[in-house]
Backbone and ligand atoms as CSV (ligand in chain L), in Angstrom:
chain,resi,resn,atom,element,x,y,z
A,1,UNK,N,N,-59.332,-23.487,-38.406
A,1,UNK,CA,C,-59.071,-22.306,-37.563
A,1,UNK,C,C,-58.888,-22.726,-36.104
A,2,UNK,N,N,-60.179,-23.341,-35.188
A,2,UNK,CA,C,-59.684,-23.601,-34.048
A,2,UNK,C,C,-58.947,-25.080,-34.329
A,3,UNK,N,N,-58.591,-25.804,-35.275
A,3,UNK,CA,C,-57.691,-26.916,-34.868
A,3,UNK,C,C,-56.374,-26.869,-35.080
A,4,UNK,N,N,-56.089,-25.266,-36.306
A,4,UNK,CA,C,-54.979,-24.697,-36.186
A,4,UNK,C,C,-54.501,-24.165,-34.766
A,5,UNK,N,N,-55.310,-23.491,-34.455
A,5,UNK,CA,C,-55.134,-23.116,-32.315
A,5,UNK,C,C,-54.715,-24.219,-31.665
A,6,UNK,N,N,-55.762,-24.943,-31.664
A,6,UNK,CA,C,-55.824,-26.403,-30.730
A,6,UNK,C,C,-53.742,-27.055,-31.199
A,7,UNK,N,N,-54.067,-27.136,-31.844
A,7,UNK,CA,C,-52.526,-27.943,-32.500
A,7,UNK,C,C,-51.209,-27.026,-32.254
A,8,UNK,N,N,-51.277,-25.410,-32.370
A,8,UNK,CA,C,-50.423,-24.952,-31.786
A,8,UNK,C,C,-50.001,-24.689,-30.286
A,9,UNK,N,N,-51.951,-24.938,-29.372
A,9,UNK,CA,C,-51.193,-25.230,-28.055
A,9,UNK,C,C,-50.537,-26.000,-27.877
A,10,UNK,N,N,-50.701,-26.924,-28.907
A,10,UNK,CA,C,-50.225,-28.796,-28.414
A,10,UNK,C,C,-48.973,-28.895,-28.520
A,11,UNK,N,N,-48.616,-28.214,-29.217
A,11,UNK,CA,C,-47.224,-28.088,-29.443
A,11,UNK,C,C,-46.187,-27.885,-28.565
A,12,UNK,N,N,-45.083,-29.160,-28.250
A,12,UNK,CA,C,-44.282,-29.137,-27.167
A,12,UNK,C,C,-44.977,-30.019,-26.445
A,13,UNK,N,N,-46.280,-30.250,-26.009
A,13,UNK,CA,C,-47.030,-30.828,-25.582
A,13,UNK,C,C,-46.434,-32.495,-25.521
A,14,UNK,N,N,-47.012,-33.107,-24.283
A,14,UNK,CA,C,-46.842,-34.756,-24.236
A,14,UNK,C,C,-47.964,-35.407,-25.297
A,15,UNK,N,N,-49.328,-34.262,-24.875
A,15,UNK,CA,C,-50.288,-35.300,-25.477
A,15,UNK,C,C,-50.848,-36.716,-24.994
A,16,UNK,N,N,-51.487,-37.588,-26.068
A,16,UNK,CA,C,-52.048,-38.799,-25.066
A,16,UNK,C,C,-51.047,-40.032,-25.094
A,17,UNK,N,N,-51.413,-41.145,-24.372
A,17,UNK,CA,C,-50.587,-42.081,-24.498
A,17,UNK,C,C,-51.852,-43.057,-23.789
A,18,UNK,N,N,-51.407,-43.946,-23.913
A,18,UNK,CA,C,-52.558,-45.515,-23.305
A,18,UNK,C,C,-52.252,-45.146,-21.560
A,19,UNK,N,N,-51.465,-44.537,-20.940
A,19,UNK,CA,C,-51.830,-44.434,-19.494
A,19,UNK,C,C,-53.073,-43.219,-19.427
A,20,UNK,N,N,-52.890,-42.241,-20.228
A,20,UNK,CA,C,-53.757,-41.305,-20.152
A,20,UNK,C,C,-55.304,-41.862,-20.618
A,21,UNK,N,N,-55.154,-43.003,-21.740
A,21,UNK,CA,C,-56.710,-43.345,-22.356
A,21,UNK,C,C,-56.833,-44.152,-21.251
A,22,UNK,N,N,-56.435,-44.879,-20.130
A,22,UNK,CA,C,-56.496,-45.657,-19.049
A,22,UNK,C,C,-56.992,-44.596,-18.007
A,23,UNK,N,N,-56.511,-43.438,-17.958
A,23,UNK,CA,C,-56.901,-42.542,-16.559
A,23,UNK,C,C,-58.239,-41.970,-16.931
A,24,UNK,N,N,-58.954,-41.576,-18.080
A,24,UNK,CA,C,-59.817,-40.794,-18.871
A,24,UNK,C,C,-61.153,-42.259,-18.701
A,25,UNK,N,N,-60.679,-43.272,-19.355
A,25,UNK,CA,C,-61.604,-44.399,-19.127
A,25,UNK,C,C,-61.910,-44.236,-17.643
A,26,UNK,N,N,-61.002,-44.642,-16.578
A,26,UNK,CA,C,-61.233,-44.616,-15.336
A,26,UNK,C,C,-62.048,-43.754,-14.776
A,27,UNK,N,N,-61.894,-42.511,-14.894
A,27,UNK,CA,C,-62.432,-41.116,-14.761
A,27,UNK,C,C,-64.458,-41.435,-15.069
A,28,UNK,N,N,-64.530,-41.932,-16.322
A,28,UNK,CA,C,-65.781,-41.960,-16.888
A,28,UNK,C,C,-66.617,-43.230,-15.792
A,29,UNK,N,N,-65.333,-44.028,-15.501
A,29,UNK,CA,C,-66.156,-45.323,-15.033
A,29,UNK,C,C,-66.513,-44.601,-13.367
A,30,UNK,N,N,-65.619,-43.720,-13.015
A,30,UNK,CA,C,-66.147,-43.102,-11.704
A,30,UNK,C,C,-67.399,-42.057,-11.466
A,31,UNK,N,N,-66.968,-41.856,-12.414
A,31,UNK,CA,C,-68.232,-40.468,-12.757
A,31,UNK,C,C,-69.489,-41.242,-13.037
A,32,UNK,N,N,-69.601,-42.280,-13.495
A,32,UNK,CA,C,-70.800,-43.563,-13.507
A,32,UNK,C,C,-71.010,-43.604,-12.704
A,33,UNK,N,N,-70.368,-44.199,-11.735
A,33,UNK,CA,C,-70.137,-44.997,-9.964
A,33,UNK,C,C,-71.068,-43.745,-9.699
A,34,UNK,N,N,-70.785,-42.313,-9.772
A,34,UNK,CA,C,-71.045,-41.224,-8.371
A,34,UNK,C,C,-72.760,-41.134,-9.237
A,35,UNK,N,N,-73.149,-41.166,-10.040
A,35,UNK,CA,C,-74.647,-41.121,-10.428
A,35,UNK,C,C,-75.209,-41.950,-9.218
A,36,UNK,N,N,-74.870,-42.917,-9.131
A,36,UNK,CA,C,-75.650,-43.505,-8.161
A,36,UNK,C,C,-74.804,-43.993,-6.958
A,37,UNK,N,N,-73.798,-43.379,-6.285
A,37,UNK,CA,C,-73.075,-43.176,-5.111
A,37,UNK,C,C,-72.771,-42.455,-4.787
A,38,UNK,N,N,-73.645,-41.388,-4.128
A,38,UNK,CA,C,-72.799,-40.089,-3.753
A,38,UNK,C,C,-72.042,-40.331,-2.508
A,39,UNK,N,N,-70.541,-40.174,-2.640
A,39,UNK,CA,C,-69.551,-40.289,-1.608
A,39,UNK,C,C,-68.539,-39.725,-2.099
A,40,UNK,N,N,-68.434,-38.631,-1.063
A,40,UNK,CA,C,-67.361,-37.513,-1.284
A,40,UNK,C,C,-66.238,-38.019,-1.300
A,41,UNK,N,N,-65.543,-38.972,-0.990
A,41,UNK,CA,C,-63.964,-39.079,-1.189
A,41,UNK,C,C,-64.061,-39.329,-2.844
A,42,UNK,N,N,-64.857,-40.216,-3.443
A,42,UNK,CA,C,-64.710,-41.069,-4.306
A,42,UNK,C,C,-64.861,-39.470,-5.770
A,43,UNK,N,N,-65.421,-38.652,-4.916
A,43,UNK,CA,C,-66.021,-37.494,-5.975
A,43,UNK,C,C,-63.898,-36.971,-5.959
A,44,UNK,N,N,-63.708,-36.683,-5.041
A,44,UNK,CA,C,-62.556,-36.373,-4.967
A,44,UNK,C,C,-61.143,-36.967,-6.089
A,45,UNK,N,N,-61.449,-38.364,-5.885
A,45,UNK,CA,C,-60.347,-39.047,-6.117
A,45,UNK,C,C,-60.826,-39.116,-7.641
A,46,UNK,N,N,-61.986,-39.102,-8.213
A,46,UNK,CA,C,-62.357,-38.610,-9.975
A,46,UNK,C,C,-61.291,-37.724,-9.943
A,47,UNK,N,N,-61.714,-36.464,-9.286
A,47,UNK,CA,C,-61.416,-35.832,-10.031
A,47,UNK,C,C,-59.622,-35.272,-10.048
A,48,UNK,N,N,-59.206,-36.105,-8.971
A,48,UNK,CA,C,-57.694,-36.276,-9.134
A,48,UNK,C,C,-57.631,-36.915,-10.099
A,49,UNK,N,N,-57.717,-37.664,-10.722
A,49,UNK,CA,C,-57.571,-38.487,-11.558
A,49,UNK,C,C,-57.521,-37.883,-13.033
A,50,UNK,N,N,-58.392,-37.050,-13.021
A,50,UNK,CA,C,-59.149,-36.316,-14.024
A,50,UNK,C,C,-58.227,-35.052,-14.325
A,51,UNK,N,N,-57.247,-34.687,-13.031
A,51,UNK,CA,C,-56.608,-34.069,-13.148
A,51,UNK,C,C,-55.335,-34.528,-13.118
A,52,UNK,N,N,-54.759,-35.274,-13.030
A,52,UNK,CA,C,-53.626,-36.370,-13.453
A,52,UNK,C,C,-53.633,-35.937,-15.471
A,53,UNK,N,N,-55.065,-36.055,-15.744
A,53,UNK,CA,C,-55.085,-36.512,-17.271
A,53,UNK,C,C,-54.400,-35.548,-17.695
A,54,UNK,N,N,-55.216,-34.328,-17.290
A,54,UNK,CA,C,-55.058,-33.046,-18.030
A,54,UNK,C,C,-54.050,-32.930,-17.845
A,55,UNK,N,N,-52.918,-32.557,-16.649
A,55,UNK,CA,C,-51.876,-32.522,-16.426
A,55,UNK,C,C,-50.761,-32.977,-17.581
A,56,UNK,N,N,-50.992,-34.575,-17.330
A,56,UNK,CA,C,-50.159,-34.941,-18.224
A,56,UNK,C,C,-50.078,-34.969,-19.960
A,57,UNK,N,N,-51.329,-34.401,-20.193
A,57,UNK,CA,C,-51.575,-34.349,-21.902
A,57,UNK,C,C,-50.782,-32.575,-21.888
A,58,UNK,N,N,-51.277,-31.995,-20.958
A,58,UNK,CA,C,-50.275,-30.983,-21.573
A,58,UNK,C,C,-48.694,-30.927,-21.321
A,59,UNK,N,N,-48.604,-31.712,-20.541
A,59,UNK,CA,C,-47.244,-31.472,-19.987
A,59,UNK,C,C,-46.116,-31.187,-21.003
A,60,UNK,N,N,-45.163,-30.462,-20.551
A,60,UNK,CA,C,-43.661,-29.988,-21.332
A,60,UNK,C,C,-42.296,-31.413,-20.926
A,61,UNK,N,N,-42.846,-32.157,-20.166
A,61,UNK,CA,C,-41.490,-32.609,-19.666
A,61,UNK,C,C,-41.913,-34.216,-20.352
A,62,UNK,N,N,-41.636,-34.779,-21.850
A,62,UNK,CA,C,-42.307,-35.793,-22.482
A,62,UNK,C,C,-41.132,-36.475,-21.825
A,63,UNK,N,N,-39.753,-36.867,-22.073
A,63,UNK,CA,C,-39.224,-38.087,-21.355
A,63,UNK,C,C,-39.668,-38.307,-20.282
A,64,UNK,N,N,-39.969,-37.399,-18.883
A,64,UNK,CA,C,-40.797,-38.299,-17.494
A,64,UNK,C,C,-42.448,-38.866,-17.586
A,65,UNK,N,N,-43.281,-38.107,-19.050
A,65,UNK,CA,C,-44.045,-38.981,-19.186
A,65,UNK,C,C,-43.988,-39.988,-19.979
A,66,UNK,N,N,-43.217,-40.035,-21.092
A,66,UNK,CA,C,-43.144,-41.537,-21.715
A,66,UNK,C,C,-42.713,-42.706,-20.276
A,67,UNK,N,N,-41.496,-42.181,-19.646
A,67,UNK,CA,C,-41.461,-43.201,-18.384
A,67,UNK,C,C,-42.487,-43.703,-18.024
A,68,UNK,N,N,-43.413,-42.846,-16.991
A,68,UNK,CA,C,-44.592,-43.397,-16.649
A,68,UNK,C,C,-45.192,-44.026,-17.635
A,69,UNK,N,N,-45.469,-44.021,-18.764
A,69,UNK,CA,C,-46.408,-44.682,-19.701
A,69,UNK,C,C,-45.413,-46.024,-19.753
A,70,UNK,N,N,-44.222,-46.440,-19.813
A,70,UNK,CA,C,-43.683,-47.925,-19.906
A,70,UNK,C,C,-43.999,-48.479,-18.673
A,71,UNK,N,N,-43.837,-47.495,-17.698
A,71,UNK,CA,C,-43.920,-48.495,-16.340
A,71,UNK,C,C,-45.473,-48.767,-16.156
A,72,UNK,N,N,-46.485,-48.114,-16.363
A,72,UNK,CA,C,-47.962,-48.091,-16.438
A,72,UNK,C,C,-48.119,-49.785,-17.557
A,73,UNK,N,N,-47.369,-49.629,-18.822
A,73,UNK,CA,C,-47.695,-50.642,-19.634
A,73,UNK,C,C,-46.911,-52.000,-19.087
A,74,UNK,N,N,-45.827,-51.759,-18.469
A,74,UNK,CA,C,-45.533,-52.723,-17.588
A,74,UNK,C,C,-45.864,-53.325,-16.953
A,75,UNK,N,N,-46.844,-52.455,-16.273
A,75,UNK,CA,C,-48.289,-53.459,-15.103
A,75,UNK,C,C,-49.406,-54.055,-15.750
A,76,UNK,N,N,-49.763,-53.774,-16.766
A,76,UNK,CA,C,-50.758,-53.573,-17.574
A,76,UNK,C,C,-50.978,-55.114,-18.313
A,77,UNK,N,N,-49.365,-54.988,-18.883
A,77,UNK,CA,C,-49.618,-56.341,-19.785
A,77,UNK,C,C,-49.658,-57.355,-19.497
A,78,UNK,N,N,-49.675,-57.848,-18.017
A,78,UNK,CA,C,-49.519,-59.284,-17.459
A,78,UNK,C,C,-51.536,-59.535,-17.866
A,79,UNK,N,N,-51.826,-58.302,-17.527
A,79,UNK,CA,C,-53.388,-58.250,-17.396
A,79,UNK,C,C,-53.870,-58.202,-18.584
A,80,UNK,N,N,-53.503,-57.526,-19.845
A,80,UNK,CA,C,-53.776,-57.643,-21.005
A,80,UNK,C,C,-53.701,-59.051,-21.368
A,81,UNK,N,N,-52.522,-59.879,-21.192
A,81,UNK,CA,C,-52.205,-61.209,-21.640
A,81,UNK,C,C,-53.343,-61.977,-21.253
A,82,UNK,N,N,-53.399,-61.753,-20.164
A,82,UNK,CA,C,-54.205,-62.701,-19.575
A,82,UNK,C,C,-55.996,-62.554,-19.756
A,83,UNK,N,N,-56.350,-61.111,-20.176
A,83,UNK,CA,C,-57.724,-61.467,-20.747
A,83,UNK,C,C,-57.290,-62.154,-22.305
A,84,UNK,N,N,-56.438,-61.501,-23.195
A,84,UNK,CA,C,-56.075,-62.305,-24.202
A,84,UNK,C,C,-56.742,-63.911,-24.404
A,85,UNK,N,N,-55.442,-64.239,-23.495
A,85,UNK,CA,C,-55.600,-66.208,-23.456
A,85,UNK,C,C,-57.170,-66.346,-22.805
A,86,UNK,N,N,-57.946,-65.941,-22.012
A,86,UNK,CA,C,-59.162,-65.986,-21.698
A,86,UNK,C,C,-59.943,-66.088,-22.952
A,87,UNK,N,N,-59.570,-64.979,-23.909
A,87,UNK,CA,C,-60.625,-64.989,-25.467
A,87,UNK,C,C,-60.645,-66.223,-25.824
A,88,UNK,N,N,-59.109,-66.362,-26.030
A,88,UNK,CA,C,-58.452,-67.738,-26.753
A,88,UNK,C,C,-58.692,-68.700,-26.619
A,89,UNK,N,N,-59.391,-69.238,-24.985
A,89,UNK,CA,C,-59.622,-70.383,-24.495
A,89,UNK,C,C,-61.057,-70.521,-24.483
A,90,UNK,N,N,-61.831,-68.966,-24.500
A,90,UNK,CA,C,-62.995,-69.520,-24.890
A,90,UNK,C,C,-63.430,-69.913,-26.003
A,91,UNK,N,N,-62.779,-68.811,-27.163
A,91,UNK,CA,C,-62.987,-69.063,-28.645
A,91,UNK,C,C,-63.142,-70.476,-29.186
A,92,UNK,N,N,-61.918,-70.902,-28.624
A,92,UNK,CA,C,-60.986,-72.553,-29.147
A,92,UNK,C,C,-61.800,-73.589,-28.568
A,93,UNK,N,N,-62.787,-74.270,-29.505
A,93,UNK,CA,C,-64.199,-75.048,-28.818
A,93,UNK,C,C,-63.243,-76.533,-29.123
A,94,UNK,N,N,-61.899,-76.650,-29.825
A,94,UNK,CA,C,-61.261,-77.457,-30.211
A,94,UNK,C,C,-60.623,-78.367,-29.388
A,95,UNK,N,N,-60.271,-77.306,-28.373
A,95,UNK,CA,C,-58.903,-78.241,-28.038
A,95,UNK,C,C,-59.559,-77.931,-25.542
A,96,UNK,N,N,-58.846,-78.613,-25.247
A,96,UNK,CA,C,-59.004,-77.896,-23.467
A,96,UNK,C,C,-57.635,-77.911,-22.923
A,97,UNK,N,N,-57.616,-76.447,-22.133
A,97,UNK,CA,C,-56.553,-76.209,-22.015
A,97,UNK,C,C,-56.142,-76.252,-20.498
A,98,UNK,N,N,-54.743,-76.366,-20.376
A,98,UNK,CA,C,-54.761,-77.020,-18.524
A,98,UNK,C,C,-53.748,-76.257,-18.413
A,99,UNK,N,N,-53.108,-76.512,-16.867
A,99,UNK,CA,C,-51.233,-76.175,-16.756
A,99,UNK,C,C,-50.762,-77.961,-16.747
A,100,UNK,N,N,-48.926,-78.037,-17.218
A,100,UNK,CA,C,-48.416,-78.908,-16.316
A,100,UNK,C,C,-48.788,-79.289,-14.914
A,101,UNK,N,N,-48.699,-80.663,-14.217
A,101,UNK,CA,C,-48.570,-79.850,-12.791
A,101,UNK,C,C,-47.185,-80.201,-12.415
A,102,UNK,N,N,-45.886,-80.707,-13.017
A,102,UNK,CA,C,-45.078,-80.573,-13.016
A,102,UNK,C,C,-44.532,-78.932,-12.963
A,103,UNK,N,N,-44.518,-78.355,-14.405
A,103,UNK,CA,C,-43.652,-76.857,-13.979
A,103,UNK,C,C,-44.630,-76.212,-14.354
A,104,UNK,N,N,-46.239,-76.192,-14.456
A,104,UNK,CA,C,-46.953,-75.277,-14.552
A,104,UNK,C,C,-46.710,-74.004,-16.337
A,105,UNK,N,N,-46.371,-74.831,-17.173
A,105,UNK,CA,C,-46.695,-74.584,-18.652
A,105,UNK,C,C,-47.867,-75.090,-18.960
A,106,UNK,N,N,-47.968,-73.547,-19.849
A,106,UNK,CA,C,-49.996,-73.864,-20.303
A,106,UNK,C,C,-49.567,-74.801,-21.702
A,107,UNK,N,N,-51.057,-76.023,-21.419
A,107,UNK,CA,C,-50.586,-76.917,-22.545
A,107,UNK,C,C,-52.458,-76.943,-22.746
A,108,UNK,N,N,-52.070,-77.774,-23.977
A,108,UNK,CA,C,-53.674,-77.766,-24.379
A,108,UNK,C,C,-53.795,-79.085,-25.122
A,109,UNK,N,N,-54.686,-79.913,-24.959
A,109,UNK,CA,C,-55.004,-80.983,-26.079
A,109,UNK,C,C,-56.010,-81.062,-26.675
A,110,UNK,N,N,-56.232,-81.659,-27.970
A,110,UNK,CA,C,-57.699,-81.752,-28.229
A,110,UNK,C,C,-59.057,-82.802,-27.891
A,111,UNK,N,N,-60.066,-81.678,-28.008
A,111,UNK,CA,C,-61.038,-82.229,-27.049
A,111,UNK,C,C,-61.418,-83.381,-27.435
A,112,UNK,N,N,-62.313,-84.007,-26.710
A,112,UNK,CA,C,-62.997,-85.556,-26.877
A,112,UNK,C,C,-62.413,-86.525,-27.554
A,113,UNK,N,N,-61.301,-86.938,-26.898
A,113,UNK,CA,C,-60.600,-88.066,-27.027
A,113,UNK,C,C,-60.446,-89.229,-26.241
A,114,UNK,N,N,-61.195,-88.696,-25.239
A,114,UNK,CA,C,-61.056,-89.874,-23.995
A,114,UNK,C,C,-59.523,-89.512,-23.299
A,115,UNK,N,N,-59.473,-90.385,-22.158
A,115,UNK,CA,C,-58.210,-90.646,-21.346
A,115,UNK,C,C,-56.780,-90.073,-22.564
A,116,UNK,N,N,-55.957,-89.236,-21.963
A,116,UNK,CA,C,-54.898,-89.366,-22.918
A,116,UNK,C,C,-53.325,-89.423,-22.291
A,117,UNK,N,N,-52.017,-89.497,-22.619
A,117,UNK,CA,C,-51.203,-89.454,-22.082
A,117,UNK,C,C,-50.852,-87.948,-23.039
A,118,UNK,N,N,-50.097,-87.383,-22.292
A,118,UNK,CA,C,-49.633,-85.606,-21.902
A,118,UNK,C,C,-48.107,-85.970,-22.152
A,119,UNK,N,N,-47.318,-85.631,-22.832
A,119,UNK,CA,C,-45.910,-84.923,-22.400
A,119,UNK,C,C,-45.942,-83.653,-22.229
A,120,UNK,N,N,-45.184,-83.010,-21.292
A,120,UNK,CA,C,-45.447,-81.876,-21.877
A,120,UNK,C,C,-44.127,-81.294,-22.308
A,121,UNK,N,N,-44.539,-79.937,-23.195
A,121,UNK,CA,C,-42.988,-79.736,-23.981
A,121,UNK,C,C,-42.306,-78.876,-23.083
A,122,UNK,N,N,-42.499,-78.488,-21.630
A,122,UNK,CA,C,-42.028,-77.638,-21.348
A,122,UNK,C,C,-40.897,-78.586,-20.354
A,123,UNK,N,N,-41.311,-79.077,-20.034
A,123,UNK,CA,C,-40.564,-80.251,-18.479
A,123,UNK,C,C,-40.093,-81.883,-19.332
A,124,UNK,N,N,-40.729,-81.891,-20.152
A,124,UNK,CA,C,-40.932,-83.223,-20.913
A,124,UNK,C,C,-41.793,-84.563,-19.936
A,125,UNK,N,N,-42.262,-84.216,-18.874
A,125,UNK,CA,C,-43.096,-85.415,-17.550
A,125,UNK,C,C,-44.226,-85.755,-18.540
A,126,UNK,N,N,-44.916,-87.005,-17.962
A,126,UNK,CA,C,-46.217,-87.388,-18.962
A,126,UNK,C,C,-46.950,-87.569,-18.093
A,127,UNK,N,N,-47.922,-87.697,-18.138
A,127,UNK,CA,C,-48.885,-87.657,-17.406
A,127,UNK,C,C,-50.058,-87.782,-18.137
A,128,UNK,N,N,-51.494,-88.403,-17.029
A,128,UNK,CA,C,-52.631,-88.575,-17.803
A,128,UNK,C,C,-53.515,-87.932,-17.944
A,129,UNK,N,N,-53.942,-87.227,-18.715
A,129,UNK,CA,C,-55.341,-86.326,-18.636
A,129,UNK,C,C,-56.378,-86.310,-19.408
A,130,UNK,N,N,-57.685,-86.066,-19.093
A,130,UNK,CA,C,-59.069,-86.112,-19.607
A,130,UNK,C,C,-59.284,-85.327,-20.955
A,131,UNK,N,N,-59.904,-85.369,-22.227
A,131,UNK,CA,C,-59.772,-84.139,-22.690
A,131,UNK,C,C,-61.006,-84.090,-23.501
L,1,ZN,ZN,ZN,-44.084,-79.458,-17.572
């Protein structure tokens, strides 16, 4: 009954997308912050934020929010990648991972081998490194 309601407001509706579960997270992590910071701008800028969400979950105009949601995931994924390879490099007790310092390609060798010589596949330079 009310999710028959709920679903017919929605209708036409944008709904959520990962910029919105990004603004809603944010929102919660501020609303944390103000428990133990009371400072009025910051109360403010929640709840812009908060109102950004709502805004855009109901919104009628879905092509200008899918936009924002590519360009949002656009910024996003350099930062996603990069906690990624963070997991990866801690996980991997195998191998240690460096850049070139030729062209700065991530290379990795495996560990405890002593002194080694490096090509790397990106530049093809060799070089010596610890591992
Ligand atoms: Zn290289």
């Amino acid at each position: 009954m009310i999710r028959n309601a709920i679903q017919r407001f929605m209708y036409g509706r944008y709904g959520n997308d990962q910029l919105n579960l990004f603004l809603i997270v944010l929102y919660f992590v501020l609303y944390m912050v103000l428990l133990f910071l009371d400072w009025a701008p910051l109360y403010w800028i929640s709840l812009a934020i908060f109102a950004c969400f709502v805004f855009r979950l109901l919104s009628r105009n879905i092509p200008r929010r899918r936009e924002e949601n590519s360009r949002f995931l656009r910024l996003a994924n350099p930062v996603l990648r990069w906690f990624r390879f963070q997991r990866t490099v801690h996980r991997d007790k195998e191998h240690r991972y460096f850049k070139c310092p030729n062209c700065g390609q991530q290379l990795r060798v495996p560990r405890g081998k002593g002194r080694i010589t490096v090509t790397c596949r990106g530049c093809g330079a060799t070089f010596q490194e610890k591992s």
